[in-house]
N, CA, C and O atoms as a DFTB+ gen file, in Angstrom:
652 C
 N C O
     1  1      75.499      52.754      51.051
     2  2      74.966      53.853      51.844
     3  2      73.559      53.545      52.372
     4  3      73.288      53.782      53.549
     5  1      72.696      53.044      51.564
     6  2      71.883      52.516      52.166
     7  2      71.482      51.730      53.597
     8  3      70.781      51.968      54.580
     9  1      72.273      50.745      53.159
    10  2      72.257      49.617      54.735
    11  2      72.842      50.588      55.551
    12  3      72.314      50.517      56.660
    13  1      73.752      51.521      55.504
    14  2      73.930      52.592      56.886
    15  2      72.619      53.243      57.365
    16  3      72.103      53.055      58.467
    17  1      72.137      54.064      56.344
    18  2      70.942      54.373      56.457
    19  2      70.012      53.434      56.855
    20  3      69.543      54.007      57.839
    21  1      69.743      52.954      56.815
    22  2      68.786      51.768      57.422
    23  2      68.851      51.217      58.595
    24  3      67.914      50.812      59.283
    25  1      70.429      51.199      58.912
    26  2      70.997      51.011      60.558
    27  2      70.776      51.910      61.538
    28  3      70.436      51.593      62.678
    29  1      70.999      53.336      61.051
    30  2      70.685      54.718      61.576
    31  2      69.435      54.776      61.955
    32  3      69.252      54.994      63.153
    33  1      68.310      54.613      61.120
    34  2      67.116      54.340      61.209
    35  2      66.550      53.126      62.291
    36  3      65.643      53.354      63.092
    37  1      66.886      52.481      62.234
    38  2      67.213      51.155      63.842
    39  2      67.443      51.867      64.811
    40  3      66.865      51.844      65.898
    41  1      68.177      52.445      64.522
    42  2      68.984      52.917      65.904
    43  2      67.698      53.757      66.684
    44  3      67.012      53.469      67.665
    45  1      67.717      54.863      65.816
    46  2      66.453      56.077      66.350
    47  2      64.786      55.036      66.530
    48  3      63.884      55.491      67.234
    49  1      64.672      54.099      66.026
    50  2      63.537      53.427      66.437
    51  2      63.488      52.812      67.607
    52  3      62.458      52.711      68.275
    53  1      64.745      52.304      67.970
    54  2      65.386      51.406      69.021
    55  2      64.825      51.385      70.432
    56  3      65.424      52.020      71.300
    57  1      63.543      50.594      70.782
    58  2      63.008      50.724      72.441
    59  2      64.014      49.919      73.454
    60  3      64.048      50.120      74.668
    61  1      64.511      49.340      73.024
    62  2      65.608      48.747      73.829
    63  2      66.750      49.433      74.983
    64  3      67.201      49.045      76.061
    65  1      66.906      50.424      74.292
    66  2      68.069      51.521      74.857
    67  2      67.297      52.763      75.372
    68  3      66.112      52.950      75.097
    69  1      67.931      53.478      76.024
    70  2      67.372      55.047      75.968
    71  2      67.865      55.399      74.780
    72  3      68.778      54.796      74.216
    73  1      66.998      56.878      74.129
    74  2      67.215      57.931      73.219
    75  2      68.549      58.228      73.480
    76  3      69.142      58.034      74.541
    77  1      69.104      58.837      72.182
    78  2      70.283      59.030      72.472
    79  2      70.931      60.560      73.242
    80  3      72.105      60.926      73.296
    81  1      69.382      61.418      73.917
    82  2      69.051      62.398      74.167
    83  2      69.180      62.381      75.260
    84  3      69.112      63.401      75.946
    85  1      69.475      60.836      75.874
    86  2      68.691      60.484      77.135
    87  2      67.456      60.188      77.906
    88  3      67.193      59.842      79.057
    89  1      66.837      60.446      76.872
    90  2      65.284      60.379      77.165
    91  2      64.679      58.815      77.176
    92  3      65.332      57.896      76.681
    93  1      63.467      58.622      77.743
    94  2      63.105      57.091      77.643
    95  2      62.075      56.892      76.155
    96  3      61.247      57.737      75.816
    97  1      62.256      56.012      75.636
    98  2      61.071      55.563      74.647
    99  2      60.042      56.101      74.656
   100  3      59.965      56.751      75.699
   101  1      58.753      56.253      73.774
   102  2      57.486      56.526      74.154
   103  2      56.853      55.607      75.111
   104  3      56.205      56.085      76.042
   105  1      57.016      53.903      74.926
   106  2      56.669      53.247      75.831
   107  2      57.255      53.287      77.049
   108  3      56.525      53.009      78.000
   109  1      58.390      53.561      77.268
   110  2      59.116      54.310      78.743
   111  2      58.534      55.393      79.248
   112  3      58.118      55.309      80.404
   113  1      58.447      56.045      78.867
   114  2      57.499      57.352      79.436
   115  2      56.817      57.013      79.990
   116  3      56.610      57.698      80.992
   117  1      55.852      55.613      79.805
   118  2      54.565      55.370      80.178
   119  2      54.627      54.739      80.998
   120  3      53.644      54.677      81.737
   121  1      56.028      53.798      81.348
   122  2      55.704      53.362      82.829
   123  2      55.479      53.509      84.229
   124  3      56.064      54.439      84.784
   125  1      54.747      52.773      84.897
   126  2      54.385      53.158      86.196
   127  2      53.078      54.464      86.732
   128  3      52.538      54.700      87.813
   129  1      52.979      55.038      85.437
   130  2      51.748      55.890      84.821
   131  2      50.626      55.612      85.334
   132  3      50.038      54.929      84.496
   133  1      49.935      55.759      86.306
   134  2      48.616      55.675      86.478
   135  2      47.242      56.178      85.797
   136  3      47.221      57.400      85.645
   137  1      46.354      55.650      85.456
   138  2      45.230      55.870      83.997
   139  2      44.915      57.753      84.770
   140  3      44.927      58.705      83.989
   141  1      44.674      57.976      86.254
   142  2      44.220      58.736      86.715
   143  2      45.226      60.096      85.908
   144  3      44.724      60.989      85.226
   145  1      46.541      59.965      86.172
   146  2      47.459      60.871      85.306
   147  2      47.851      60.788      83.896
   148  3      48.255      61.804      83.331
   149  1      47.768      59.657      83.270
   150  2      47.428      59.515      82.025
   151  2      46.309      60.381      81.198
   152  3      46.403      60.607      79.991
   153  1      45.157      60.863      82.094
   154  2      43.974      61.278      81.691
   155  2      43.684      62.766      82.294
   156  3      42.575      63.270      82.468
   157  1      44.894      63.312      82.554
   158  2      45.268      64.536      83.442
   159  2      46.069      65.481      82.078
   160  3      46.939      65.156      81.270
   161  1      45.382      66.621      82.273
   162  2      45.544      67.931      81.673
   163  2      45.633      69.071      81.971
   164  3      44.680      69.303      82.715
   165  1      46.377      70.186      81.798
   166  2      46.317      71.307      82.130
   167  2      45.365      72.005      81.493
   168  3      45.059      71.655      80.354
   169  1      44.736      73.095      82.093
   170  2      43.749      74.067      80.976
   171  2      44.799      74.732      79.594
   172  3      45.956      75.149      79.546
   173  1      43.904      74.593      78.774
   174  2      44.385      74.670      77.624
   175  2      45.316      74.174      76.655
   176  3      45.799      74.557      75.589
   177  1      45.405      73.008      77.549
   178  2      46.363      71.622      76.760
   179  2      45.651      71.020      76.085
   180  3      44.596      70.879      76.703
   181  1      45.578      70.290      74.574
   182  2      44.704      69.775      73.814
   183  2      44.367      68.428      74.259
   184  3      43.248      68.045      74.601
   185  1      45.760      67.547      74.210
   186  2      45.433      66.680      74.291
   187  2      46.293      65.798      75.765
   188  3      47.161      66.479      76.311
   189  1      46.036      64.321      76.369
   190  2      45.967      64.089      77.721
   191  2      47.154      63.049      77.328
   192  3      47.149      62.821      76.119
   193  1      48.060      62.436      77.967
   194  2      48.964      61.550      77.916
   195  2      48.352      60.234      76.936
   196  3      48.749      59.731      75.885
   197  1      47.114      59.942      77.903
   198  2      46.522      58.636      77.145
   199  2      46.205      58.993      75.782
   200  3      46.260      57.963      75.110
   201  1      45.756      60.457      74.744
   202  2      45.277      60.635      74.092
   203  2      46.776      60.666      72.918
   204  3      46.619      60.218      71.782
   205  1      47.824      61.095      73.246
   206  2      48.980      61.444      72.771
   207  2      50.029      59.708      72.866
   208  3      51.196      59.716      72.474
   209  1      49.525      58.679      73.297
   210  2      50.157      57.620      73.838
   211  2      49.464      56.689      71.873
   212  3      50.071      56.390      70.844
   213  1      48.243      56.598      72.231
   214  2      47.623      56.430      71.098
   215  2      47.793      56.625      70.028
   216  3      47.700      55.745      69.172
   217  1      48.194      58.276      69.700
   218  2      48.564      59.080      68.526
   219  2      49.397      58.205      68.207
   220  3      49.269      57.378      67.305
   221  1      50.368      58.350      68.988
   222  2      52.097      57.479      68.732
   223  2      51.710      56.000      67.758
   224  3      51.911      55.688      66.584
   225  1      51.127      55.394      68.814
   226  2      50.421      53.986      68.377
   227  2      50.049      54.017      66.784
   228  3      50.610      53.480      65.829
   229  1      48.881      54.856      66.864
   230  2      48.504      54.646      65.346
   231  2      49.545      54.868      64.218
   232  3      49.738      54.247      63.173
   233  1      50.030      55.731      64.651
   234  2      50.869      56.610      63.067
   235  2      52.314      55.352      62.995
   236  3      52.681      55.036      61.863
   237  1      52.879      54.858      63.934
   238  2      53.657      53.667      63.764
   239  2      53.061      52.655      63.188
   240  3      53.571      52.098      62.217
   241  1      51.909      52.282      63.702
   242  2      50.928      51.530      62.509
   243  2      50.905      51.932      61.362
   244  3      51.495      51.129      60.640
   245  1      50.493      52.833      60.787
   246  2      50.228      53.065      59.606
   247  2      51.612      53.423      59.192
   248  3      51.854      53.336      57.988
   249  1      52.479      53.777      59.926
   250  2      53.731      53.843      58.529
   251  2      54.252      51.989      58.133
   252  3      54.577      51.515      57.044
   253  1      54.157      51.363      59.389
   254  2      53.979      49.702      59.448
   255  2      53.627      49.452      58.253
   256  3      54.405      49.399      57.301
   257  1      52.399      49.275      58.208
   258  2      51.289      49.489      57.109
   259  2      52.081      49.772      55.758
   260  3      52.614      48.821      55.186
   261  1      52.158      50.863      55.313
   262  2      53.100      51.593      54.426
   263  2      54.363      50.295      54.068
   264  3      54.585      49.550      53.114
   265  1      55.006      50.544      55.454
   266  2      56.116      49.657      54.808
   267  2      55.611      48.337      54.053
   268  3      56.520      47.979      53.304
   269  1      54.820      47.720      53.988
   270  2      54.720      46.381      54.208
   271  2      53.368      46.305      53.027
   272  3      52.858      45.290      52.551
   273  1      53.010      47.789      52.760
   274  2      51.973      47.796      51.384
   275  2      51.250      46.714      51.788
   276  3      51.128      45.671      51.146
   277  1      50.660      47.016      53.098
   278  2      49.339      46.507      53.484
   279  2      48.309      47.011      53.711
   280  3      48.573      48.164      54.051
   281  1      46.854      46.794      53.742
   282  2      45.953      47.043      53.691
   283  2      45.464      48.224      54.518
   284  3      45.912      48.048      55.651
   285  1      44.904      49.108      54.483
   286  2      44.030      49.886      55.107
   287  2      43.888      49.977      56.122
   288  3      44.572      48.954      56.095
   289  1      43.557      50.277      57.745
   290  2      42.386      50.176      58.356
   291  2      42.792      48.531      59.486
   292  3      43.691      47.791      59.086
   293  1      42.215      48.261      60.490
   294  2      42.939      47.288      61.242
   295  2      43.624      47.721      62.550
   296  3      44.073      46.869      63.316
   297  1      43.726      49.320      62.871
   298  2      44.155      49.565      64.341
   299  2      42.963      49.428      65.107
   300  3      41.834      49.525      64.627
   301  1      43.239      49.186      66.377
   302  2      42.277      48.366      66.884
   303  2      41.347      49.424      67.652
   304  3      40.354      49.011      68.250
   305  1      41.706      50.948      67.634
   306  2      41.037      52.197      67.818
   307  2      40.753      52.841      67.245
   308  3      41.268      52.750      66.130
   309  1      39.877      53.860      67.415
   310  2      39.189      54.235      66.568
   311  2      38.419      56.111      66.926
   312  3      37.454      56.115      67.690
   313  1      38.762      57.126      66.518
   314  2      38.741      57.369      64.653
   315  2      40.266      57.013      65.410
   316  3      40.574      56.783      66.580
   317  1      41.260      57.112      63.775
   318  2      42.199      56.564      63.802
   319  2      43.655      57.405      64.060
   320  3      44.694      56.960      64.547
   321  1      43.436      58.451      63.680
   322  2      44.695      59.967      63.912
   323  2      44.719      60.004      65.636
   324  3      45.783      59.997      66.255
   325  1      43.463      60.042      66.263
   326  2      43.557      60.550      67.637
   327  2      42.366      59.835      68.172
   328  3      41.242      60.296      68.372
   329  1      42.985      58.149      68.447
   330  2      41.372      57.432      68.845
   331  2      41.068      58.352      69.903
   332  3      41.644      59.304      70.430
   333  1      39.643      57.579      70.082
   334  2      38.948      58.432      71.814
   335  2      39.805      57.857      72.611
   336  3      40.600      57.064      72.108
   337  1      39.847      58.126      74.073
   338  2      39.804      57.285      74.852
   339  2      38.674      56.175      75.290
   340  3      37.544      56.579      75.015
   341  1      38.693      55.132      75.783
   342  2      37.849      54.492      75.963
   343  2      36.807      54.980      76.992
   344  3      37.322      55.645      77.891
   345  1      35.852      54.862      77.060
   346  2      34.746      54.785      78.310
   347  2      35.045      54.455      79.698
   348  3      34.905      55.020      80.783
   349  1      35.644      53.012      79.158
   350  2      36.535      52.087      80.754
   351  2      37.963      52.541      80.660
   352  3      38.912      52.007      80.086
   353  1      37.893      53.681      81.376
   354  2      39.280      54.650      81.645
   355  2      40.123      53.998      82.742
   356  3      40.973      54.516      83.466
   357  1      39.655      52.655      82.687
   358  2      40.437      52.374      84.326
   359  2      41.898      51.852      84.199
   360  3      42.456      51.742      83.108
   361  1      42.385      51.590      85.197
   362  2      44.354      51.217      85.107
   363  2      44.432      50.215      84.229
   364  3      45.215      50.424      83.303
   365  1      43.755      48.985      84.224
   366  2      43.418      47.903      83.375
   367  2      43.356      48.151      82.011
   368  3      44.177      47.595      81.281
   369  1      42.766      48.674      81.684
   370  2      42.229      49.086      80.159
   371  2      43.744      50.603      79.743
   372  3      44.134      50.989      78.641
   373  1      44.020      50.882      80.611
   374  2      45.126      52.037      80.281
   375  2      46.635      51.158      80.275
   376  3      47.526      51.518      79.507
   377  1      46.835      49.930      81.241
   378  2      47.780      49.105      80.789
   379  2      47.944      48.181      79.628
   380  3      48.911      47.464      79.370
   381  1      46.664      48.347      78.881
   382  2      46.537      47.466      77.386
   383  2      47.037      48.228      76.779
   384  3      47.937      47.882      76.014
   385  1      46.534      49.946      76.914
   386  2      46.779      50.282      75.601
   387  2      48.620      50.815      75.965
   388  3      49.261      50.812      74.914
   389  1      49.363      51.180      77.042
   390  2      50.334      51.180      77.083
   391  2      50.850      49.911      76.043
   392  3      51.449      49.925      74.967
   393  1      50.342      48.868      76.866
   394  2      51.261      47.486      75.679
   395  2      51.199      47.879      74.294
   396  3      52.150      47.898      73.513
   397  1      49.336      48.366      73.920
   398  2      49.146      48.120      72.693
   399  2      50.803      49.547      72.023
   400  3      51.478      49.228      71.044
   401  1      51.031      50.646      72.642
   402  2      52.076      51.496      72.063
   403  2      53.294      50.564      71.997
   404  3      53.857      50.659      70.906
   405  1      53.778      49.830      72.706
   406  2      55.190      48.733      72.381
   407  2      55.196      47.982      71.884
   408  3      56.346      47.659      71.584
   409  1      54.014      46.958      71.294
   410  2      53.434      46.061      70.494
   411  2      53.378      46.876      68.885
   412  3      53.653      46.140      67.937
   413  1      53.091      48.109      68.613
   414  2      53.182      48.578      67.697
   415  2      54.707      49.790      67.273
   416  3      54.826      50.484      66.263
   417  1      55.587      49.679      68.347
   418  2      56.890      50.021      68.047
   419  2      57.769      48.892      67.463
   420  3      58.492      48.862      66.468
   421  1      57.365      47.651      68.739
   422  2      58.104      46.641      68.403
   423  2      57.591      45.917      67.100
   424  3      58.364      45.012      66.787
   425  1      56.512      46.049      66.245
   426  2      56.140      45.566      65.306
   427  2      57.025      46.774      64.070
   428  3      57.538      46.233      63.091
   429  1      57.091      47.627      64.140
   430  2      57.681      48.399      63.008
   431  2      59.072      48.248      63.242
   432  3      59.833      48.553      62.323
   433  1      59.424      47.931      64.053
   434  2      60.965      48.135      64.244
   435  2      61.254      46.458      63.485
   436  3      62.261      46.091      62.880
   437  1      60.350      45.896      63.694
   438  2      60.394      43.851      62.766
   439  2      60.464      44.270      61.839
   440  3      61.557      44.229      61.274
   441  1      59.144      44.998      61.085
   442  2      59.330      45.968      59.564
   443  2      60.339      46.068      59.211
   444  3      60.838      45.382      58.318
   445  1      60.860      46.912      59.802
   446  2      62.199      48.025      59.282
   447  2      63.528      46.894      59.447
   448  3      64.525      47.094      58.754
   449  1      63.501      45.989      60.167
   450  2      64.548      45.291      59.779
   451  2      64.487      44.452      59.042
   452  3      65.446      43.685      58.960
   453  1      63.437      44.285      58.289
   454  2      63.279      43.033      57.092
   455  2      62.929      44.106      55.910
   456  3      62.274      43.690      54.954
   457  1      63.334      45.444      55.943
   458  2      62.709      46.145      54.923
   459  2      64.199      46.359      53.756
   460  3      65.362      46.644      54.043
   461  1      63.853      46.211      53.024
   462  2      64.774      46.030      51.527
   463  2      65.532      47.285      51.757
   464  3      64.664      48.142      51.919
   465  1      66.600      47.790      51.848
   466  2      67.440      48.821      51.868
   467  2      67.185      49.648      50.234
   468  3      66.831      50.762      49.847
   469  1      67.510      48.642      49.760
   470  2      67.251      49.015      47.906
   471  2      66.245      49.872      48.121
   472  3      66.549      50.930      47.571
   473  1      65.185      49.952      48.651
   474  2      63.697      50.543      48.016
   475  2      64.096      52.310      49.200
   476  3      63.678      53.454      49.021
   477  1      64.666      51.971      49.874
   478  2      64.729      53.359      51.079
   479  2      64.006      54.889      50.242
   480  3      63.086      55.633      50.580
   481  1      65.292      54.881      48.570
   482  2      64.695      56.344      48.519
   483  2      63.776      56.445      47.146
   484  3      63.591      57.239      46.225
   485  1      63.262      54.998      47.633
   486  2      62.143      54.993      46.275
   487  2      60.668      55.676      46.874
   488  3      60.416      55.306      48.021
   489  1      59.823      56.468      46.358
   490  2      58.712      56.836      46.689
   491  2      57.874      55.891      47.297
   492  3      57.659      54.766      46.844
   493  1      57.111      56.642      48.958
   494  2      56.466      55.557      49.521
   495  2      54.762      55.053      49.188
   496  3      53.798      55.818      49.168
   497  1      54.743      54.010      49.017
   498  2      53.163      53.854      48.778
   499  2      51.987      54.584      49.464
   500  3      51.918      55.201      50.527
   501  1      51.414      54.407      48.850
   502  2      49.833      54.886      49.212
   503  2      50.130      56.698      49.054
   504  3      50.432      57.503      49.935
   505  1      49.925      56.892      47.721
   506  2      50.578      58.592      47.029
   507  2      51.218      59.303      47.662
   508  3      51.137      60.502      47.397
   509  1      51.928      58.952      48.528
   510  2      52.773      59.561      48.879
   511  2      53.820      60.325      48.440
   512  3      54.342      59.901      47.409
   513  1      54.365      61.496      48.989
   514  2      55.310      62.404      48.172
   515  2      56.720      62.163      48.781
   516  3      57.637      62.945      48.534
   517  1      56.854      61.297      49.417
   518  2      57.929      61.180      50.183
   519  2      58.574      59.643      49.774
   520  3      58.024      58.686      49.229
   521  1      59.970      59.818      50.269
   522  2      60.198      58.740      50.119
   523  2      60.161      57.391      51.411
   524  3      59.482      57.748      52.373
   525  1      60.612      56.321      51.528
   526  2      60.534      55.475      52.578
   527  2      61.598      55.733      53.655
   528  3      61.547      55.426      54.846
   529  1      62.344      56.217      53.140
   530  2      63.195      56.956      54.303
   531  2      62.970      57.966      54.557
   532  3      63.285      58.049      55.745
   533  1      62.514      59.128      54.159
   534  2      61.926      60.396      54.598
   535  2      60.540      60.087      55.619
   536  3      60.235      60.934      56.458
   537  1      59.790      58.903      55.487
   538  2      59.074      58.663      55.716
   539  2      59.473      57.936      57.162
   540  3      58.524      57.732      57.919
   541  1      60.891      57.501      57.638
   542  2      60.964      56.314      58.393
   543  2      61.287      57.758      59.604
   544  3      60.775      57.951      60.707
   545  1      62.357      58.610      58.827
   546  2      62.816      59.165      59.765
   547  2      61.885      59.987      60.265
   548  3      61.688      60.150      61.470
   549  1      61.345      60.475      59.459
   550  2      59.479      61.397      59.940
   551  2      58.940      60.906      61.349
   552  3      58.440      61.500      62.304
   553  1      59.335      59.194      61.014
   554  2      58.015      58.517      62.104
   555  2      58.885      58.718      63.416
   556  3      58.191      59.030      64.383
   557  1      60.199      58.615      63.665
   558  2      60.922      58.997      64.199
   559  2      60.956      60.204      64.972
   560  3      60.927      60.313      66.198
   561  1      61.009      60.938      64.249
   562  2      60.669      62.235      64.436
   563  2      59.996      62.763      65.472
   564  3      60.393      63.369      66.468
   565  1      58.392      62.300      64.926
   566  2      57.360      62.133      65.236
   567  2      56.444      61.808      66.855
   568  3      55.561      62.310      67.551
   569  1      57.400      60.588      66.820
   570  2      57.304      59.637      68.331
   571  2      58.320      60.831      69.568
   572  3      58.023      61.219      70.698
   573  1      59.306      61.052      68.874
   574  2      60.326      61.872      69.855
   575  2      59.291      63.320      70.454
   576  3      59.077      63.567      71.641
   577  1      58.754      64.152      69.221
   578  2      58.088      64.907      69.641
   579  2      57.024      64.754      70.627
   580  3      56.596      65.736      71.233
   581  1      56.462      63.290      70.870
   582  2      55.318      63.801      71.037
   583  2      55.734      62.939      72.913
   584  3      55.192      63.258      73.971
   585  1      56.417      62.259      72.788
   586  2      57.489      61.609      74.003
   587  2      57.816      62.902      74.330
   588  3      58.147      63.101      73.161
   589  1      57.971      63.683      74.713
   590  2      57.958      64.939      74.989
   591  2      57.546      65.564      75.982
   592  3      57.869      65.958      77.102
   593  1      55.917      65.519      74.500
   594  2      55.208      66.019      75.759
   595  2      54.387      65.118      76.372
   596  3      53.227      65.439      76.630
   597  1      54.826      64.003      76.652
   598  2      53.999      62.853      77.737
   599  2      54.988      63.579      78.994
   600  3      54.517      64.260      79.905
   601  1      56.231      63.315      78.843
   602  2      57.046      63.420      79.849
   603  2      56.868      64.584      80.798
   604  3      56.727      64.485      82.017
   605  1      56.901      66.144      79.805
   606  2      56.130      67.060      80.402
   607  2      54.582      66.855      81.530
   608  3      54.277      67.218      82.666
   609  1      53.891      66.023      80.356
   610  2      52.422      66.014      81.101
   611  2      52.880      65.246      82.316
   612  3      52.350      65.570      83.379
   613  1      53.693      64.372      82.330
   614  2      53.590      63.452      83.396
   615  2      54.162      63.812      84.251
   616  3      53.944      63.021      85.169
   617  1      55.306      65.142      84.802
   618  2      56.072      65.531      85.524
   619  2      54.897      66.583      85.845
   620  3      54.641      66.671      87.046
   621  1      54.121      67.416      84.965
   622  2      53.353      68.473      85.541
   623  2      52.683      67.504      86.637
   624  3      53.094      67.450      87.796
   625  1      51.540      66.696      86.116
   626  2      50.502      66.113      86.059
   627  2      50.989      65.344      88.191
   628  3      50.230      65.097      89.128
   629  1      52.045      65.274      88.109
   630  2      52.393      64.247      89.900
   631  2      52.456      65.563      90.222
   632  3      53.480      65.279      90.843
   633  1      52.337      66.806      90.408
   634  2      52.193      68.240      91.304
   635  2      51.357      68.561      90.976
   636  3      51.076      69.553      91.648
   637  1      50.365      68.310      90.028
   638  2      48.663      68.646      90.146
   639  2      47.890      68.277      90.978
   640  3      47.156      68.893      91.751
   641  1      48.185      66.567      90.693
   642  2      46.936      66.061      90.931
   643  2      47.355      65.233      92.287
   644  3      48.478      64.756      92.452
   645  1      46.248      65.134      93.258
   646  2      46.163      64.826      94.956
   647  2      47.056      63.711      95.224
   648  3      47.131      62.756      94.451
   649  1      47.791      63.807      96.386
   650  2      48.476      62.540      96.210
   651  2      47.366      61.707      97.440
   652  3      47.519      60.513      97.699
């Protein structure tokens, strides 16, 4: 039951394919994205595509991390839940960090397929109350929600802002 579980878990990580929702990846969402709409908000929206692109980024890191009972600290932004955006907001610097979100899908999804099936519903490191599969599907979860609302922002965001 495990290795099913663990396949299942592939599957929903899977940037390769569309969601099975139909929807595109978090790094799909982001293509063709210009930094100008990336950095586009409605009043009273918290946070901006680029700011929510990041989120994604880190927390796949750190469950990475988790899996792999590695060290601390090492995303390359900073604070770490909801880096800033950078200063140099320009297309350049907004096409890194697009990569940097598929560079850190495609790194957990390496994880998760070299990850021991055996350990799935053993408690996950770093005190955690959960287990590694509660934890995988969470991250899962997680990315879908927030792929969401990029897609939203980014469909509002081309009838906002000037063409």
């Amino acid at each position: 039951m495990s290795k099913e579980r663990l396949e299942l878990i592939l599957q929903m990580l899977d940037t390769k394919k569309n969601q099975w929702f139909g929807g595109p990846s978090a790094a799909g969402s982001l293509r063709n994205m210009s930094s100008e709409l990336a950095l586009w908000k409605p009043d009273g929206m918290k946070h901006c595509t680029w700011e929510l692109a990041l989120h994604i980024a880190y927390w796949e890191y750190a469950v990475r991390r988790m899996l792999e009972n590695g060290p601390k600290g090492g995303f390359p932004r900073a604070p770490s839940n909801w880096p800033a955006i950078p200063a140099d907001s320009s297309d350049e610097i907004w096409k890194a960090d697009r990569k940097l979100v598929k560079q850190e899908r495609d790194a957990l999804i390496n994880t998760v397929r070299a990850f021991d099936e055996k350990r799935l519903e053993a408690q996950a490191s770093g005190n955690s109350k959960y287990s590694y599969s509660e934890i995988l599907i969470g991250i899962a979860q997680h990315t879908v929600y927030h792929t969401g609302q990029i897609l939203l922002l980014k469909k509002s965001g081309k009838h906002a802002l000037p063409t």
